[in-house]
Wavefront OBJ file of the C-alpha trace (Angstrom):
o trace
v 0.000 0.000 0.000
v 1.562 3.196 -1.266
v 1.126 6.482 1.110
v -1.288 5.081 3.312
v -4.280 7.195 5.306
v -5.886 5.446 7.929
v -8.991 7.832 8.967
v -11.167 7.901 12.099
v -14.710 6.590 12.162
v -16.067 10.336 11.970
v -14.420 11.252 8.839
v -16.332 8.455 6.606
v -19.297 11.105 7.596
v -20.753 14.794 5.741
v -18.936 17.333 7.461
v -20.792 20.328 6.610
v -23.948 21.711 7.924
v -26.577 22.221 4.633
v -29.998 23.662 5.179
v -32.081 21.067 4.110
v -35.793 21.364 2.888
v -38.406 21.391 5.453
v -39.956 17.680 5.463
v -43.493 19.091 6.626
v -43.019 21.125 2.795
v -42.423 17.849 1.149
v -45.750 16.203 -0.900
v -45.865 12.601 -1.323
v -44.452 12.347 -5.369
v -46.636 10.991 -7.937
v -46.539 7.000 -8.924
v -44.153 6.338 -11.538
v -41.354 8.060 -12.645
v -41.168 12.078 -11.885
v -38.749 15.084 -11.578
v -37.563 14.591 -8.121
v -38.543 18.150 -5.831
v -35.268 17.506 -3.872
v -31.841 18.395 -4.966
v -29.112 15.747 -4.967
v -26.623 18.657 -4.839
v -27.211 18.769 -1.303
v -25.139 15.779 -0.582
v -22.028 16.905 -2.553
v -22.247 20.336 -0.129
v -21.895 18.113 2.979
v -18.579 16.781 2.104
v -15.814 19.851 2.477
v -13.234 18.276 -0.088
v -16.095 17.733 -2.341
v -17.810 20.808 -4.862
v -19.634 20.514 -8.169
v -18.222 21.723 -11.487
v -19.594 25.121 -12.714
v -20.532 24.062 -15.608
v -22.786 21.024 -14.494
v -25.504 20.488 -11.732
v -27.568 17.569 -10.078
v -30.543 16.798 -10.926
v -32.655 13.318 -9.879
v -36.181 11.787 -11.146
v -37.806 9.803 -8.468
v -39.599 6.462 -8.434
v -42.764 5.891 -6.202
v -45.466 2.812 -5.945
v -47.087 2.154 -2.655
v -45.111 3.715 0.186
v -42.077 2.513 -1.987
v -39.157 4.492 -3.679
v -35.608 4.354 -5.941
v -34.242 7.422 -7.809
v -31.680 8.041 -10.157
v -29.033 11.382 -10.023
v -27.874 12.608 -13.281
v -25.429 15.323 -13.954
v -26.679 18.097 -16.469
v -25.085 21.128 -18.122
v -26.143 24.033 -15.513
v -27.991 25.571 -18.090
v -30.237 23.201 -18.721
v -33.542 21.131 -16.438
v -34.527 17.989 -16.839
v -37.119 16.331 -19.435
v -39.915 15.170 -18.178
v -39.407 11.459 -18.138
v -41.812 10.351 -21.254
v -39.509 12.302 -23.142
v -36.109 10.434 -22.259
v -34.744 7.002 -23.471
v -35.063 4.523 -20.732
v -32.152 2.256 -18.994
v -34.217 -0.767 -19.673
v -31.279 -3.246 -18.629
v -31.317 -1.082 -14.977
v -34.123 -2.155 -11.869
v -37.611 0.423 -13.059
v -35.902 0.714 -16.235
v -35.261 4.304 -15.202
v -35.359 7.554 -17.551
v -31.634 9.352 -18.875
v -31.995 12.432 -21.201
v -29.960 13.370 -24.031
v -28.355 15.841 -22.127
v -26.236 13.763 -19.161
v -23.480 12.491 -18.244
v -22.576 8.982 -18.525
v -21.608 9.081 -14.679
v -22.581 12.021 -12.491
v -19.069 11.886 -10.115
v -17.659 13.373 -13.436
v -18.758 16.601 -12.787
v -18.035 16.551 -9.247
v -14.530 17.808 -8.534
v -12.120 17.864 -5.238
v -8.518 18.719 -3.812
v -7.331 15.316 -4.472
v -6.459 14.404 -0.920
v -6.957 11.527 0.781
v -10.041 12.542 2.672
v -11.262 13.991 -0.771
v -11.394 10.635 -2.457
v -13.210 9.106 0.561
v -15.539 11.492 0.917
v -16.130 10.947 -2.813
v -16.434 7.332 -2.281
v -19.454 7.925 0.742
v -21.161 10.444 -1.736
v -21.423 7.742 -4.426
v -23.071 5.890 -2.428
v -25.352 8.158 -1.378
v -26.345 10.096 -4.194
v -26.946 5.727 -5.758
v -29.369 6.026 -2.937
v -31.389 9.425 -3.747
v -35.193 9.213 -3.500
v -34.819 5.533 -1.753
v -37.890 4.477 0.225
v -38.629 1.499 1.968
v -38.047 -1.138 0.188
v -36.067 0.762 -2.117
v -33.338 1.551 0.682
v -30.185 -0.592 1.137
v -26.825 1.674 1.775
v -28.902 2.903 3.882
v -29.043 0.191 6.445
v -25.044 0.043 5.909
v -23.016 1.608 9.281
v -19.465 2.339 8.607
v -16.846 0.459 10.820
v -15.866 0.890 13.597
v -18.763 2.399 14.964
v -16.759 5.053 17.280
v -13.558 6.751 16.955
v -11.997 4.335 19.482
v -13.673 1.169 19.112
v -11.602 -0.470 21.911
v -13.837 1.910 24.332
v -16.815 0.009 23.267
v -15.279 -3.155 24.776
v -14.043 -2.072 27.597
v -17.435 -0.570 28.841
v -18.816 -4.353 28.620
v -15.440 -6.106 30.132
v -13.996 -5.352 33.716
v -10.760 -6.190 32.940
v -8.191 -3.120 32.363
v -5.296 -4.797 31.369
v -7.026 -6.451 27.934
v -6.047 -4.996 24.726
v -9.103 -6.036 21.897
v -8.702 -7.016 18.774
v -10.058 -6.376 15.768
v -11.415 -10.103 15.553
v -12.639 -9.083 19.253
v -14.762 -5.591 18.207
v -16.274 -7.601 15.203
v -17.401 -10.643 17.877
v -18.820 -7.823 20.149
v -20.747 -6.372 17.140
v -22.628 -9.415 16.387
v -21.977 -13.525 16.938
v -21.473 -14.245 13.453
v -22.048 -17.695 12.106
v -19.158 -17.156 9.366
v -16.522 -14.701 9.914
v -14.556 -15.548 6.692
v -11.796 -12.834 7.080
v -10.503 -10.898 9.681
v -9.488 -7.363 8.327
v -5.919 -5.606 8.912
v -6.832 -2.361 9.312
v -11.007 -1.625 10.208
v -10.913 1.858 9.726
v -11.620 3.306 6.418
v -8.387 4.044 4.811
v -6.860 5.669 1.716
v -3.724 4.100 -0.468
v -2.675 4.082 -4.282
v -2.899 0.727 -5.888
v -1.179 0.773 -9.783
v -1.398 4.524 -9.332
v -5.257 4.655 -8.774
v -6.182 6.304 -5.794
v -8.123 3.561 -3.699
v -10.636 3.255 -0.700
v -11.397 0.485 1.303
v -14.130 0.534 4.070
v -15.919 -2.128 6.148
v -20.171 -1.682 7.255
v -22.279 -3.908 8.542
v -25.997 -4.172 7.006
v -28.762 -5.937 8.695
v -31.239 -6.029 5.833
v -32.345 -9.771 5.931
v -29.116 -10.855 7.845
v -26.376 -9.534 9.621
v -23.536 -9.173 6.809
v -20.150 -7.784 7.250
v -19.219 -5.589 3.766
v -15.871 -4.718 2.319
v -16.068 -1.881 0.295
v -13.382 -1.412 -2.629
v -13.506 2.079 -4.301
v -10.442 2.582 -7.489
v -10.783 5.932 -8.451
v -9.712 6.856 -12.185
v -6.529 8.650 -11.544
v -7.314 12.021 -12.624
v -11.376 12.550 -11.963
v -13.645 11.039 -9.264
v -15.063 8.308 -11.304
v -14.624 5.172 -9.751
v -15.137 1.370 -9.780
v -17.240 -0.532 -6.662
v -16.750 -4.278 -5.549
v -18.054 -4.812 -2.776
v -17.700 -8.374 -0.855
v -19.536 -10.630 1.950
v -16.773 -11.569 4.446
v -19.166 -12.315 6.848
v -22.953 -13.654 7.676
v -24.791 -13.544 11.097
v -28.698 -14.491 12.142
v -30.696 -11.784 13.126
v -31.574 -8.821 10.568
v -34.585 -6.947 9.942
v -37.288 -7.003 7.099
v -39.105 -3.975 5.970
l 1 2 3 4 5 6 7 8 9 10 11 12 13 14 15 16 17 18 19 20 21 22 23 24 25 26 27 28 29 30 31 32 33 34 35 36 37 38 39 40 41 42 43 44 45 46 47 48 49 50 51 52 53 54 55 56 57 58 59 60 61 62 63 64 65 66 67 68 69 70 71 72 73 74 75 76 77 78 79 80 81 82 83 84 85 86 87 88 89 90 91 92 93 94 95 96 97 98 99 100 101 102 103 104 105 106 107 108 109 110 111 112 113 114 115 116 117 118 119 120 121 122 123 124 125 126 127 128 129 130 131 132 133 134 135 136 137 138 139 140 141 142 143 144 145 146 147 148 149 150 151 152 153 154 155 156 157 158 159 160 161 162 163 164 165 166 167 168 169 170 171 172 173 174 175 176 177 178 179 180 181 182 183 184 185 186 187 188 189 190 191 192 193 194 195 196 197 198 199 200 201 202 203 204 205 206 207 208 209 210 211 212 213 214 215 216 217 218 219 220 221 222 223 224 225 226 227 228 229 230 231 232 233 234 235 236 237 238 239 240 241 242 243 244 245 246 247 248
């Protein structure tokens, strides 16, 4: 691992206060497909390494059937709104087969631009996930139900306030135990906290969560960032399965 950044539990969070829309404003959308009344942009101003081109913004459609929602963020020129969706092609190989006009980008993280530090690219890494989860509802919502490891900024606290034994030192194979009894626990991790490194000369971010939708699962995130933009590949990998979970 080439300059590595090992970050605290609090950094994998929005660090910037936004003035969000009043919720008691908000009116249940229309079924279907439908401009979206909230802006997307508003995650992008909660990360402080993080700002949008000039010459683009965010826009999203949302998706609603029976309590239920998904969205999808594009990135437009600034100068232009969104189609109504009738009038856009449709992603018919994506989940709702969900509308993309003419006029965006491929991927929206390509108009989103940063300082290029490390806490940049993992910032950049939380906001994908986040703006992949825009207008999620119910049964529409996974990421989330995903809570980044550890859980505090000294994890080894969280022991200790359940053992009476001062001279123990946890491990991380000890914090994940506490967390849940898992049934498989496939992999023990090196480092838990989200950290930063260049792999081939890609900037790279690796994170752990656990997610509780169904089961208990234990999630390795693996961002690669394109080494000059924000665009980045995902794999993301079960290392670990527990009973318990929730349905919804």
């Amino acid at each position: 691992m080439k300059n590595l950044t090992i970050f605290t539990a609090s950094a994998a969070r929005p660090n910037l206060l936004v003035n969000l829309a009043d919720d008691a404003d908000r009116i249940e959308p229309t079924a279907g497909w439908s401009i979206s009344a909230q802006n997307p942009e508003e995650i992008i101003h909660g990360f402080s390494q993080l700002k949008l081109k000039k010459e683009f913004k965010l826009r999203g459609y949302q998706y609603f059937s029976g309590g239920n929602g998904n969205g999808i963020v594009w990135a437009i020129p600034a100068s232009e709104e969104l189609p109504h969706p009738n009038f856009c092609d449709r992603l018919d190989e994506m989940f709702l087969g969900p509308p993309k006009p003419e006029i965006a980008l491929d991927d929206f993280m390509a108009a989103i631009s940063g300082d290029k530090s490390p806490l940049s690219y993992l910032q950049a890494a939380i906001a994908l996930h986040e703006l992949h989860e825009f207008g999620a509802m119910w049964h529409g919502c996974s990421w989330g139900q995903d809570r980044i490891l550890p859980f505090t900024d000294d994890y080894k606290e969280e022991i200790f306030s359940e053992i009476d034994d001062p001279a123990a030192d946890p491990s991380i194979e000890d914090y994940l135990n506490f967390i849940h009894p898992w049934d498989e626990l496939n992999e023990i991790p090196d480092i838990l906290n989200p950290h930063f490194f260049y792999q081939n000369g890609k900037p790279t971010v690796v994170f752990y969560t656990i997610n509780d939708i169904g089961y208990y699962k234990l999630n390795r995130y693996i961002h690669t960032f394109e080494k000059e933009s924000y665009i980045q590949k995902v794999e993301r990998e079960e290392i670990a399965a527990g009973d318990g979970g929730i349905i919804f």
